[in-house]
N, C-alpha and C positions, 0 to 999 in steps of 0.2 A: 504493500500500500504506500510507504515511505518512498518506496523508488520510483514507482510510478507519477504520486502526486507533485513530486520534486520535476520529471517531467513537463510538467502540463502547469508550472507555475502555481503549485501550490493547493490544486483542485482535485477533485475524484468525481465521477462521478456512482448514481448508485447501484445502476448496469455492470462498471466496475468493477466493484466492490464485492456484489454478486457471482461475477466470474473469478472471480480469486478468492472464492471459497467463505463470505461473509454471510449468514441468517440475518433474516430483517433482527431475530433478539440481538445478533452479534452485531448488528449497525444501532440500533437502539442502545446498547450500552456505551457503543464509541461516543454516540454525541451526548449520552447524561454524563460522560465522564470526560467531555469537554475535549475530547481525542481529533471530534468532527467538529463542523460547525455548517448549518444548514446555510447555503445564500438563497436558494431558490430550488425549487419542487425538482427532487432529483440530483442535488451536485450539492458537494460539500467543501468545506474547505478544510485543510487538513493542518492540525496542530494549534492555530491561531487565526482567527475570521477575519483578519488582516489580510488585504489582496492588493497584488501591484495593478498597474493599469494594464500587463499582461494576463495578471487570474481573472482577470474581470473576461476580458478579450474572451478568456479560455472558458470561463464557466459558458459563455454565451453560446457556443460551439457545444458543449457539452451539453448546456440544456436542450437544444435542437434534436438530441439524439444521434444515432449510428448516422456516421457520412453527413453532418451538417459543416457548414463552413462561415467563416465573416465572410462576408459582401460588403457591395457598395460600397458608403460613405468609412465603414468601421473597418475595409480591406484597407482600402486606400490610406487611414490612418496607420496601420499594423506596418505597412510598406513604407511612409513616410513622404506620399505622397499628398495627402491634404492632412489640415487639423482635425483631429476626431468631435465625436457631438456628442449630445447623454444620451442619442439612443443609439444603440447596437444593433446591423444588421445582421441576421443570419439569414443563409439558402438551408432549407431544412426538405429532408428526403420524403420523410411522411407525411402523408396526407390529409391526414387529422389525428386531431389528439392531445396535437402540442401547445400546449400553452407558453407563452416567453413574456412572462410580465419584467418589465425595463427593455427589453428588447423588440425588436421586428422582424418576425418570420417573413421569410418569400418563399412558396412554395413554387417553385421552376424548376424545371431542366436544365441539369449541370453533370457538360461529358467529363466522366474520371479524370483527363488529363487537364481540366480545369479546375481541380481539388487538389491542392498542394500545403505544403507545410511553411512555416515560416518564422522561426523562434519559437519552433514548437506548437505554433499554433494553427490549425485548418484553418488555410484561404481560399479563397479564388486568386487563378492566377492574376498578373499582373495584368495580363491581356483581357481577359472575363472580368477583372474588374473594373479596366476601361472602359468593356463596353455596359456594365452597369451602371457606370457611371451619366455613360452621355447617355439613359434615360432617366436617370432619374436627378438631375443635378442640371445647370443653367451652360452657357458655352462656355464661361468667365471658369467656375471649374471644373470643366474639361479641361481644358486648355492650359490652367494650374498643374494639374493633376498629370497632365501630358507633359508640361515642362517638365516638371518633377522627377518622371518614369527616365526623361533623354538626360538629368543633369546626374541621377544616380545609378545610370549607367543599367537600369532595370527593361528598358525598354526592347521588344524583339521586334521588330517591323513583319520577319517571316510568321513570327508566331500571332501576332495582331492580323496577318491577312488571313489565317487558319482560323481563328476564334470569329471571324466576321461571318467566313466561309461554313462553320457550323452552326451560328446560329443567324439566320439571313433574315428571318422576320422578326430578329427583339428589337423590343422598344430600344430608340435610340442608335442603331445602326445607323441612320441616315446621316447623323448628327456626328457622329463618330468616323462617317466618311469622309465629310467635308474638313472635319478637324485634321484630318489625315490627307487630305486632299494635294498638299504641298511636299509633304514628305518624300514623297519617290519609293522608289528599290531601299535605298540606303540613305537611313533619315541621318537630318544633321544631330550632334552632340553638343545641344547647347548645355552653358555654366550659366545663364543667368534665365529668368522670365524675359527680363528685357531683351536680352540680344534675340530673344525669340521674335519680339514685339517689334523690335527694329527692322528686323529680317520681313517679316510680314508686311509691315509700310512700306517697304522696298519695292516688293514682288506686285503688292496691291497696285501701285504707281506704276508697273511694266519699265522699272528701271533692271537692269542687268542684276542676276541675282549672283550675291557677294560668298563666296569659302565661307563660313561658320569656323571660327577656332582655327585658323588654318596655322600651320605651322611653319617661319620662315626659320632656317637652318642659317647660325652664323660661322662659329668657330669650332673647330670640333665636336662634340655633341652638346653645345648649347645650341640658342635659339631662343625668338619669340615666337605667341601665340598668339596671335592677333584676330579678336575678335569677328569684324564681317572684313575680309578682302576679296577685294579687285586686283587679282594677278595678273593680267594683260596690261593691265592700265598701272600698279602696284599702288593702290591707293587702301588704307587704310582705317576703317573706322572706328572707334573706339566709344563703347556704354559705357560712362562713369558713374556710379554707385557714390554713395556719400563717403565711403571709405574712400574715396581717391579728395574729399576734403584733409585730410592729415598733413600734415606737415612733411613726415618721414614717405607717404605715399609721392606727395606731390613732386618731391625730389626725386624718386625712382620713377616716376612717369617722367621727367625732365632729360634725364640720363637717358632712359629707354625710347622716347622720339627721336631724341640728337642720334642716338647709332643706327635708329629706323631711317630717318634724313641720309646719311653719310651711306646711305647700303643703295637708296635712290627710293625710296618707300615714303608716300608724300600719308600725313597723318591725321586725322579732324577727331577732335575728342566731344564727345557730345554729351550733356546732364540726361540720364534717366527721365528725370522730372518733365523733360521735353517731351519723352513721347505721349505723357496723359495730358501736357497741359495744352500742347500746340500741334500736334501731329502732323498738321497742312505744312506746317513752316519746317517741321523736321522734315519731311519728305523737297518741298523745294528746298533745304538747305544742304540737300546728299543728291539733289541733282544737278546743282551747281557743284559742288565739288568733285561730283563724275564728269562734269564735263571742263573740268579744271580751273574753274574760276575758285 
């Protein structure tokens, strides 16, 4: 019971508990004698009722029963691709019966190789819970949510065209196409929301679409990363985050133009702040500098 609860972040549930040889008398004595601790109809917590924000996670899955998993908005959380919320979803296998009070059952269709683990705990894959996302969530997080999957290196484009491909009529596929619309064969690996956001104003305006991250090679195995370039033309653009306010930043961004300059690589540093505040004037402000004004 010890090794498995430690498992599963501290939980059991009483299917379990059952299969590893406990009588309802012998679970009835664990929890008068304070060994258990009930959270919810069916799962316990084991030594102390105290749960991380993973037992929680985990009891949810366990309350759902055999083959249940987080979804939606509580996958995407577990992943670290959105903030979590107070309610917990689960994909739950049976058909009736289950009750999930604090939580939210979906009783749907979910193919095995969209049931995976993830610190222990049953998810939807990365792909299945993108696309539960873009039905049930707005574009704004989609789109979060997708930044997220491409900056922690979670994202499979092969495996995103296969989860589309299995399920062709859920909610939300449409939604999840057009999000995916830009991406190609081999999407880019953006680090910010923004260079996303930048990328997109780009493409929207039918100006030439720029390298993401691209890497120019100096000296032996250094090199910069330069966020959107123009390698024909070697033009460079740069999202500045508030962290390039610092004092010690601003110096290293000063040093790293003058060797970008000296290599023949012309550079435009642009505020984040730009793209929500002004978007028009960002976009004519990267079409004048593509055309070298």
């Amino acid at each position: 019971m010890a090794v498995l609860a430690e498992r599963q972040h501290g939980t059991i549930a009483r299917r379990q508990l059952v299969a590893l040889g406990f009588s309802n008398a012998g679970i009835a004595r664990l929890v008068a004698e304070k060994h258990l601790w009930r959270v919810v109809h069916g799962v316990y917590a084991v030594g102390h009722p105290t749960l991380t924000r993973h037992g929680w996670w985990m009891v949810a899955a366990l309350a759902g029963g055999e083959d249940s998993v987080l979804s939606h908005r509580a996958a995407a959380a577990i992943y670290g691709l959105l903030r979590g919320v107070s309610v917990i979803d689960v994909i739950v296998t049976a058909k009736r019966g289950v009750e999930l009070p604090h939580f939210r059952a979906h009783r749907c269709t979910l193919d095995p190789v969209d049931r995976v683990s993830h610190h222990g705990v049953p998810v939807t894959s990365v792909a299945r819970t993108l696309l539960d996302l873009a039905g049930s969530e707005g574009p704004t997080r989609l789109a979060e949510a997708l930044d997220s999957s491409l900056m922690l290196r979670l994202y499979d484009h092969r495996e995103m065209l296969a989860v589309m491909e299995r399920y062709p009529g859920r909610r939300g596929i449409s939604a999840l196409r057009a999000a995916l619309a830009r991406l190609g064969d081999e999407p880019h690996h953006f680090r910010s929301g923004s260079e996303r956001q930048a990328r997109d104003l780009i493409m929207a305006a039918d100006l030439p679409e720029p390298e993401v991250n691209a890497w120019l090679p100096t000296v032996a195995e250094h090199g910069h990363e330069l966020d959107l370039y123009w390698r024909s033309s070697r033009r460079n653009l740069e999202i500045d985050g508030p962290r390039h306010d610092q004092p010690w930043q601003r110096s290293k961004d000063r040093l790293r133009d003058t060797d970008l300059r000296d290599r023949g690589v012309t550079v435009k540093r642009v505020r984040v702040s730009a793209l929500d505040r002004d978007p028009a004037r960002f976009v004519a402000d990267v079409t004048r500098f593509l055309a070298g004004d």
